[in-house]
C-alpha positions as CSV (number, residue, x, y, z in Angstrom):
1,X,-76.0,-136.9,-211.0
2,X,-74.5,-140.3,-211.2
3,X,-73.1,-142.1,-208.5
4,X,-69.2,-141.3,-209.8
5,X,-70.4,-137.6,-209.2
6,X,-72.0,-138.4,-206.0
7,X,-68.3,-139.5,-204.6
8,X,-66.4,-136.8,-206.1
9,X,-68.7,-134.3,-205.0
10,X,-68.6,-135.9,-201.3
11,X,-64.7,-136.2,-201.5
12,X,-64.3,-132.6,-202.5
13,X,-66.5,-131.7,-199.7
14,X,-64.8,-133.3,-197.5
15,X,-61.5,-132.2,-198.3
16,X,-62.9,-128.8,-197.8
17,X,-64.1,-129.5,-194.4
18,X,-60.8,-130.5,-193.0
19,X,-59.2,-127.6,-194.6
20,X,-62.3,-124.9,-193.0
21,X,-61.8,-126.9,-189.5
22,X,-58.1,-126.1,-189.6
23,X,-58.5,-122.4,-190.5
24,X,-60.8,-122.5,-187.8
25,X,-58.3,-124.0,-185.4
26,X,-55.8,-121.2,-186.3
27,X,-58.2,-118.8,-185.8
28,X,-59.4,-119.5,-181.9
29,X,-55.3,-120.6,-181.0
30,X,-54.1,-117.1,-182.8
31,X,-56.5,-115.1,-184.1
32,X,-57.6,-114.5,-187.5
33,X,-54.8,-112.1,-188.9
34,X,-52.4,-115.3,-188.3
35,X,-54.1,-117.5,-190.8
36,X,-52.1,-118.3,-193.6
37,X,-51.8,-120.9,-196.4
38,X,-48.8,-122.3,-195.2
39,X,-50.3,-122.9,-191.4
40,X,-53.5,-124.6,-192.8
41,X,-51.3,-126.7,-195.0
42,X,-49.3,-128.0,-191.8
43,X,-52.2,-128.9,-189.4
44,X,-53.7,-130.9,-192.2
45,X,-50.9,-132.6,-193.3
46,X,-51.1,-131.6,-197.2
47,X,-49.0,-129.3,-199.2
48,X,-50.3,-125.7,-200.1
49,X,-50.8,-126.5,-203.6
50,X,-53.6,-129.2,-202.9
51,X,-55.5,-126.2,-200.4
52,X,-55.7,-124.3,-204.1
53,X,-56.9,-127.4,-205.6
54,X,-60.5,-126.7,-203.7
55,X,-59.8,-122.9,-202.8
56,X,-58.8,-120.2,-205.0
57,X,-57.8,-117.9,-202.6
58,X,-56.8,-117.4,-198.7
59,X,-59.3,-115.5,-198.3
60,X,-62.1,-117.7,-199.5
61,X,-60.9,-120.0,-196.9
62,X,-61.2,-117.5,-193.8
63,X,-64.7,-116.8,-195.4
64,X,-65.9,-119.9,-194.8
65,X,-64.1,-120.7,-191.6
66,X,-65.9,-117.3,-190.5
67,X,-69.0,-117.9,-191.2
68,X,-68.6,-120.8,-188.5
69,X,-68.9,-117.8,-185.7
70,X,-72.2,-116.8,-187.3
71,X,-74.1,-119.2,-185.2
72,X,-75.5,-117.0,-182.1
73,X,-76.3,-114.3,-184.5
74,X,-78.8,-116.6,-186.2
75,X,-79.5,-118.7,-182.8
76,X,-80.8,-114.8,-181.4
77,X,-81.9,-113.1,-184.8
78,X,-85.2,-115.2,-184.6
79,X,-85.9,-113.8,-180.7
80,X,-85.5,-110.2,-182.0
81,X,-87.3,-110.2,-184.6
82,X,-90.6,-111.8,-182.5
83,X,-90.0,-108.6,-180.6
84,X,-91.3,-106.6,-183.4
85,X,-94.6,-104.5,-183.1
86,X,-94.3,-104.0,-186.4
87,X,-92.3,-104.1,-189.7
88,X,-90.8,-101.4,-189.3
89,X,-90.0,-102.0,-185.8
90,X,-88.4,-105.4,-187.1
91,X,-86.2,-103.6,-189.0
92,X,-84.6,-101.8,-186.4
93,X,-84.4,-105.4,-184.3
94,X,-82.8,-106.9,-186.9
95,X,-80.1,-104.6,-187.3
96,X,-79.7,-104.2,-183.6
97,X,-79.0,-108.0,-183.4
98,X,-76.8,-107.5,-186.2
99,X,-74.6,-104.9,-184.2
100,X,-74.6,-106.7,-181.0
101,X,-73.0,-109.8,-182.8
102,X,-70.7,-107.9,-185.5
103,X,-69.2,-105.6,-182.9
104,X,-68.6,-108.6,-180.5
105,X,-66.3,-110.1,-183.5
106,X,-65.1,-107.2,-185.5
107,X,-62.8,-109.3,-187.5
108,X,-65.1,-112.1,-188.7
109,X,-67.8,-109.9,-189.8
110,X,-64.9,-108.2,-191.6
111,X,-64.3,-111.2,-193.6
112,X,-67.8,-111.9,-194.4
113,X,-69.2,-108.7,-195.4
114,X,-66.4,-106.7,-196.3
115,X,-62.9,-108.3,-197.3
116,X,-62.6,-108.7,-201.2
117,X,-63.5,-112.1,-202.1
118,X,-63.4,-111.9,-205.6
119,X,-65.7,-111.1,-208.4
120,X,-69.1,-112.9,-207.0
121,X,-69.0,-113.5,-203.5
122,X,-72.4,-114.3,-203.1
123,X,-71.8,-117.6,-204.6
124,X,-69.4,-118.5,-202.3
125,X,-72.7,-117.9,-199.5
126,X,-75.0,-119.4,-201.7
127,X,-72.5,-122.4,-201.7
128,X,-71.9,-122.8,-198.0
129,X,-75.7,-122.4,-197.2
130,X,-76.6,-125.4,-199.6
131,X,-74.1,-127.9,-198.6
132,X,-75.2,-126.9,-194.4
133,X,-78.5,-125.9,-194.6
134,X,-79.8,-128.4,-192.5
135,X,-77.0,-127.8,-190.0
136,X,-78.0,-123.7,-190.3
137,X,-80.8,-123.0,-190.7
138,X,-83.1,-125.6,-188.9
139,X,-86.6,-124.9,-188.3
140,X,-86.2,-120.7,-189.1
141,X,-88.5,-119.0,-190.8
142,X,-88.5,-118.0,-194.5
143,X,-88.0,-114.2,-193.7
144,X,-85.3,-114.8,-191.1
145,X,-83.5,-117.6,-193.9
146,X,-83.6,-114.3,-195.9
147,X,-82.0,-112.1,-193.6
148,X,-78.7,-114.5,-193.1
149,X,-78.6,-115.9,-197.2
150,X,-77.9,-112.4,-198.0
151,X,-74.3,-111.4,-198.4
152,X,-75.2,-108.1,-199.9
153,X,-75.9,-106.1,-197.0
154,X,-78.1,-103.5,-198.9
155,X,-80.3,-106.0,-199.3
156,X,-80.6,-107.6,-196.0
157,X,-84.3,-106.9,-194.3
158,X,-85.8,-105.9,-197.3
159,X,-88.3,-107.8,-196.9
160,X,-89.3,-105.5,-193.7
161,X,-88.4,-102.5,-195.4
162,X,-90.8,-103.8,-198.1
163,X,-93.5,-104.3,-195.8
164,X,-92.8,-100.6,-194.2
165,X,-93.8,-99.1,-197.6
166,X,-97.0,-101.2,-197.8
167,X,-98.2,-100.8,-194.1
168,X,-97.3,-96.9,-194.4
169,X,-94.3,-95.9,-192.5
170,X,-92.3,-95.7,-195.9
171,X,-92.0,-94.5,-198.9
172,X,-90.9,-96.7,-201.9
173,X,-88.7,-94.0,-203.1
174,X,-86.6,-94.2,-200.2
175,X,-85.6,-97.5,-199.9
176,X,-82.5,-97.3,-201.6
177,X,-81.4,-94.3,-199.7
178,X,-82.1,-96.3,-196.3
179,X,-80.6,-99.0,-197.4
180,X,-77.4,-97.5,-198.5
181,X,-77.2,-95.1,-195.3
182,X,-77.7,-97.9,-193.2
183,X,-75.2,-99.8,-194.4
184,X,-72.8,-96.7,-194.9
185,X,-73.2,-96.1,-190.8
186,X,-72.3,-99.8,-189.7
187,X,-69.0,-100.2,-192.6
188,X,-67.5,-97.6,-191.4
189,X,-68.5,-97.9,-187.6
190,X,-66.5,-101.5,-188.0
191,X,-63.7,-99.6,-189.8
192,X,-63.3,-97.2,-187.0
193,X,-63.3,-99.9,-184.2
194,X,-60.9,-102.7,-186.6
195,X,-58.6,-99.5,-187.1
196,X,-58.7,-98.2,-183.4
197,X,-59.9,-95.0,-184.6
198,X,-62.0,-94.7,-181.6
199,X,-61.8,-96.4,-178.4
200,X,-65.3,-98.0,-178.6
201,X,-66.3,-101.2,-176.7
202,X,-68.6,-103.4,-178.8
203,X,-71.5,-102.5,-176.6
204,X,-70.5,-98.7,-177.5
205,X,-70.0,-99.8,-180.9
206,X,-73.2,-101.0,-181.6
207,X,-75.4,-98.5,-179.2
208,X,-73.2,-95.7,-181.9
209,X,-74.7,-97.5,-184.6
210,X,-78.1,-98.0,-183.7
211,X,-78.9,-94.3,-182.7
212,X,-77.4,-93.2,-186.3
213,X,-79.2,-96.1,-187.5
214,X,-82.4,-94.8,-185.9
215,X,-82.4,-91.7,-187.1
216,X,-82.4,-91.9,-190.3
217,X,-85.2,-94.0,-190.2
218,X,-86.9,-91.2,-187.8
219,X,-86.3,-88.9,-190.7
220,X,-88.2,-90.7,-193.4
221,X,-90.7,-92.2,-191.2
222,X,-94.3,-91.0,-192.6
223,X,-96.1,-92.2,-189.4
């Protein structure tokens, strides 16, 4: 990359950051349902048709203001996880964390896992995670840098579920049916809760979550 790359790379970054750390502002004074084009545009001082210069959509923006508030749910992952007797066990510790966090900030997971983003999402993760990977992930572990660089959430703690099938407590066959079940249980738990279906507390929320969670790995458990 030559050094006329360098600096537009660095400016475009940058440009982006004050953009993210306005959305962000918007988001603790209001909330995130408040953020809008128009709001980001004013705190920053530009016009909305420079934001879609580096973003192509709102919701792009909120993506990566969100994934801010991801912090103490990779801060604690690593803790949980030591907790593990086994892989299996890590599995469940994993998603436990996962609920305790998600729950706690319905609306941010929201935007993360669920809200459409487009065509290919994942890059937009895979983008974030390069230019702050230092700042993110520190000194964690290749297995735990696995858990958070996945957006696709069937695919999160696979390498656990992997490691079930080899130690025993899983069949191969049946990955793709935990997986998805899993998964299944904790979209439409945050549905539920985001759409007042039920008058769940997040500790409710996730404690809901985990016991469905539980048994269905109860029910294909070979040991």
């Amino acid at each position: 990359m030559s050094n006329k790359e360098i600096i537009k790379e660095m400016h475009t970054q940058r440009m982006g950051q004050y953009f993210v750390d306005a959305t962000i502002e918007i988001i603790e004074q209001e909330g995130i349902k408040s953020v809008t084009i128009r709001k980001i545009a004013d705190k920053v001082g530009y016009n909305s048709a420079t934001i879609y210069n580096y973003f192509q959509e709102l919701s792009h923006l909120i993506f990566f203001a969100a994934l801010r508030y991801l912090t103490k749910y990779i801060e604690e992952l690593p803790f949980y996880m030591e907790k593990g007797e086994n892989s299996l066990h890590k599995y469940l510790l994993s998603w436990e964390c996962f609920c305790k966090h998600s729950f706690k900030n319905p609306q941010v997971y929201y935007a993360i896992f669920l809200a459409n983003l487009g065509e290919r999402p994942e890059e937009l993760l895979e983008y974030y995670y390069n230019v702050y990977q230092d700042e993110v992930f520190g000194d964690l572990t290749e297995d735990i840098r696995t858990l958070i660089v996945e957006y696709h959430l069937s695919k999160r703690s696979r390498n656990e579920l992997e490691q079930s099938v080899q130690d025993g407590y899983l069949k191969e066959n049946d990955l793709e049916v935990i997986k998805e079940s899993t998964v299944l249980i904790w979209q439409g738990m945050l549905t539920t809760v985001l759409n007042n279906r039920r008058n769940y507390n997040a500790e409710e929320a996730a404690n809901t979550t985990m016991k469905h969670v539980r048994e269905i790995i109860n029910n294909y458990t070979l040991v």
